[in-house]
C-alpha positions in Angstrom: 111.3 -19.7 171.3 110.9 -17.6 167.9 112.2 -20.4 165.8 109.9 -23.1 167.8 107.3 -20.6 167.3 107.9 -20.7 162.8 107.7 -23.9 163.0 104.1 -24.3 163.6 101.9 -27.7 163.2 100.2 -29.5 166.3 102.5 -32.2 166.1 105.1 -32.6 169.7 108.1 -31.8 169.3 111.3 -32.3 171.0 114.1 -30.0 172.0 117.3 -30.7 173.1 119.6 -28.2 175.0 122.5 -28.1 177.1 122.8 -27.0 180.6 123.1 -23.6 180.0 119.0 -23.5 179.4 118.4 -25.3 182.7 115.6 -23.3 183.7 112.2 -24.6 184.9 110.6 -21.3 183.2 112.4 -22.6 180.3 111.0 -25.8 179.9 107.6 -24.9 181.4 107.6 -22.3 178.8 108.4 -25.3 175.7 105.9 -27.3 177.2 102.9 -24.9 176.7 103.9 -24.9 173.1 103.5 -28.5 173.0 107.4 -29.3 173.0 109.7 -31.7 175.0 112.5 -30.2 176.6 115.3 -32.7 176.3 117.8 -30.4 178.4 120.9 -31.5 180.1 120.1 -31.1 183.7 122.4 -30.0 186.2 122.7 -31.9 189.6 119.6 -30.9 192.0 117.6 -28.9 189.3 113.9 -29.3 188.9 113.2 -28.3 185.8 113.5 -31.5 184.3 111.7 -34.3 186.1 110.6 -37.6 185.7 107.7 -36.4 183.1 110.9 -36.4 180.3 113.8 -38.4 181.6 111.7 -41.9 182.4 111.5 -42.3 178.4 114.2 -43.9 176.4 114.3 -41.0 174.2 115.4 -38.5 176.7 118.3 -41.1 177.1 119.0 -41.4 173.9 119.2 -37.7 172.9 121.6 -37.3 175.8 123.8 -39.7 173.7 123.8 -38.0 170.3 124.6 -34.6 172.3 127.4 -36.1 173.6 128.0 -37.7 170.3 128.2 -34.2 168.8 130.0 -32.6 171.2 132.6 -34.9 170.9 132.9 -33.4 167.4 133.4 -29.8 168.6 136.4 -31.5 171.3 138.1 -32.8 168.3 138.2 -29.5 166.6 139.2 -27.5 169.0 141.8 -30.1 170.4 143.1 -31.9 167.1 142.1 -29.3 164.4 143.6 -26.2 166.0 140.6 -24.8 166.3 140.5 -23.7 169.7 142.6 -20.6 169.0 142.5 -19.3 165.4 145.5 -17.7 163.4 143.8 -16.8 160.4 141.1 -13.7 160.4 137.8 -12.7 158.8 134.8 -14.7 158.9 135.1 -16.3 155.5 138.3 -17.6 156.1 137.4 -19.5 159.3 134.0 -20.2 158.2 136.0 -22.6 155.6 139.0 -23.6 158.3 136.0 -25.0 160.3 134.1 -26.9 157.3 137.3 -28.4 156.5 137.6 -29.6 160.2 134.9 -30.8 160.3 135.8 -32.9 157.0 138.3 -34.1 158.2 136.9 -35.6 161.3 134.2 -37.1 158.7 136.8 -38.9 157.2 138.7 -40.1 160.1 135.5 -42.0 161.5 134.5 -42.9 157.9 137.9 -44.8 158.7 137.7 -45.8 162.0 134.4 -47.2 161.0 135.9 -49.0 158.5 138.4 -50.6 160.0 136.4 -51.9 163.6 134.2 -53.5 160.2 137.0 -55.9 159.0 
């Protein structure tokens, strides 16, 4: 909310969030400050109703997430990252950028190849 609060303007916005913040407060709360809450919703929930999911957007920004988290699978599943054998923040901090990298560059090639 801090960080929605910084950034100011009268422009919407939209937020996206995962089911953890499946709360109506929660998105009641973003849309007093002029914000649409593009939340996962769990099964039976109310706090996201047909005010944000009857647009295309909300469908496509449950797409990218996906998209993303796919990412974060990859790493943890592929690029060791799940459990970590080396110590200290910097250290890791650079393991994960180079993961990251990496799975750049295999759908840099994957893109490449579905191309030709």
């Amino acid at each position: 909310m801090e960080l929605i609060n910084e950034l100011g303007g009268s422009q919407r916005i939209t937020l996206g969030a995962d089911k953890g913040n499946d709360a109506e407060d929660f998105a009641n709360d973003l849309r007093e400050m002029n914000t649409i809450p593009h939340i996962a919703a769990r099964k039976n929930t109310k706090s996201i109703d047909g005010r944000t999911t009857r647009h295309e957007g909300y469908g496509i920004s449950q797409r990218i997430r996906k998209r993303i988290e796919e990412i974060f699978g990859w790493a943890k599943t592929v690029g060791v990252m799940r459990k970590v054998k080396i110590r200290g923040t910097d250290l890791i901090d650079s393991f994960f950028k180079l993961n990251i990298a990496v799975d750049n560059l295999i759908r840099i090639r994957n893109i490449r190849l579905n191309n030709c």
